[in-house]
N, C-alpha and C positions, 0 to 999 in steps of 0.2 A: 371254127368260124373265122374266116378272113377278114379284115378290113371294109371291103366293100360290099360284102354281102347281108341281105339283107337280115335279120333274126328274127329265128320261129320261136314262136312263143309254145308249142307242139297242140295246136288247136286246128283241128279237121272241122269240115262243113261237109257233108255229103247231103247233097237234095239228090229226095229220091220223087222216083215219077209217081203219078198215081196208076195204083195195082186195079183198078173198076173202072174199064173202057165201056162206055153206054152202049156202042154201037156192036162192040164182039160180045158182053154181056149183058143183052137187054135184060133179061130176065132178072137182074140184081135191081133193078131201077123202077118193075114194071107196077105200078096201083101202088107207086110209094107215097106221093103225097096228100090223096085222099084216108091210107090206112095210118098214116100220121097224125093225121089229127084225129081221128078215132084215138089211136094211141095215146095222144095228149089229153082229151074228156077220159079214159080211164084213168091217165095217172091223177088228173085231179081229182076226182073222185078218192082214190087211194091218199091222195095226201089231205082231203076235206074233211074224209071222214073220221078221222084222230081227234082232229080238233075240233068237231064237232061235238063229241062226245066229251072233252076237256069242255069246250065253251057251257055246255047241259051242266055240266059236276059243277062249274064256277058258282053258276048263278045259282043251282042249290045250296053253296056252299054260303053264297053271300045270304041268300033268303035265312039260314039256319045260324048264321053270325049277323043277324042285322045289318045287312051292308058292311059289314068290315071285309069278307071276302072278293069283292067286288074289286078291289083294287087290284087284284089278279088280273083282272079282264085288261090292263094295261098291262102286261107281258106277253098276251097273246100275238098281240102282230110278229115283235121279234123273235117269238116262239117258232110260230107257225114258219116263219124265213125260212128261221136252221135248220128246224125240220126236212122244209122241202132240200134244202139245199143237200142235209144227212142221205135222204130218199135217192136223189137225182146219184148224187157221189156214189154210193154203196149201188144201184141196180148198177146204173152204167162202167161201173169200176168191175164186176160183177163178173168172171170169164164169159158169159152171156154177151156182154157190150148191150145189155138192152134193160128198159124197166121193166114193171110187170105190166102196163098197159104196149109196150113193143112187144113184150112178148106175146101178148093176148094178140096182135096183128101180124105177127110171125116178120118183125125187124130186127134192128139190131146196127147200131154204131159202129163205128171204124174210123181210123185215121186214114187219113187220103192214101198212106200207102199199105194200109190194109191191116194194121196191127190195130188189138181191142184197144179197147180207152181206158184208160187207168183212172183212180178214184178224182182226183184235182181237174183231171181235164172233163170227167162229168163234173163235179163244183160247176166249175167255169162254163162250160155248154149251158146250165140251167141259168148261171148268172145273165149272159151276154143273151141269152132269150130273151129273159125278162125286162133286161135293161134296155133291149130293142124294141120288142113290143111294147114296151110303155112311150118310145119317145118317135119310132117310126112304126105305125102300125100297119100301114099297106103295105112300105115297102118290104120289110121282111117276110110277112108270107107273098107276098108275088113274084118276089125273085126265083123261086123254084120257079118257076114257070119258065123261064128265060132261060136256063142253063141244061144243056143234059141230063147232068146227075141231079136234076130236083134239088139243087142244095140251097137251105134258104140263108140267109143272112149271116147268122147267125155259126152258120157250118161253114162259109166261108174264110169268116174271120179265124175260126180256128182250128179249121184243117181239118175238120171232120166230112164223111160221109154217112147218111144212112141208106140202108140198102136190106132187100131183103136177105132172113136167114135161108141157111142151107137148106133147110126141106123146104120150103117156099121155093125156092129157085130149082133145086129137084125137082117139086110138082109143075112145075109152070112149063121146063125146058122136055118132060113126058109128054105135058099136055099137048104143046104147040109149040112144036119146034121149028127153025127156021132153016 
């Protein structure tokens, strides 16, 4: 290194483009946002019904200790979080990139340049959902509406795409091709 030249610290940035162009692959994009939230009522269901059956066992527990089990019932919210947040991590981290209610609607997650999602960036996906939905609740579901790739709020901020899986887009590009 000379005098005047500037020094590398040896840190690369490569942005890469997104690999799901709406218009050359409509079929990845097509009945995504409706089968979404089908998706979303089943995963809740899948993460309610745990704790449903924990909440049942508490309060027989508290009934059969006189109310001293009852104080259980004050673990449950932070319970139930981690829970979902373990749920979200593990399907979406999943080579699948999808839950079991995506995959009940034949979806499936991806990074905008088309790589699965690894377990932290589901965390994060279920985090910045919930965080959204709670504090803007129209605008992140109606942003799909406005963009191509149906991506709501939420997949913007962190460079996800959902799309459908292969054999959905299979059957879709047999069906009605363009």
């Amino acid at each position: 290194m000379t005098q005047g030249e500037p020094r590398r610290i040896g840190i690369t940035v490569e942005i890469k483009p997104h690999v799901y162009d709406p218009e050359r692959d409509w079929e990845r994009f097509d009945q995504v946002l409706p089968r979404r939230l089908l998706a979303f009522a089943i995963d809740l269901a899948v993460i309610l019904a745990p704790v449903a059956l924990v909440v049942a066992v508490i309060v027989l527990l508290g009934f059969a200790t006189f109310g001293l089990g009852w104080w259980l019932l004050s673990l449950l919210y932070p319970a139930t979080a981690i829970w979902a947040l373990i749920y979200y991590g593990a399907t979406l981290g999943h080579p699948a990139s999808a839950t079991i209610g995506m995959r009940a609607m034949r979806l499936e997650m991806r990074t905008w340049y088309g790589a699965p999602c690894p377990f932290l960036l589901g965390v994060l996906h279920a985090l910045a959902f919930y965080v959204s939905i709670s504090a803007l609740t129209p605008l992140v579901l109606a942003i799909g509406f406005f963009n191509a790739r149906h991506r709501l709020l939420h997949d913007l901020v962190l460079g996800t795409v959902v799309i459908n899986n292969g054999r959905r887009t299979t059957a879709l590009r047999a069906f009605r091709p363009r």
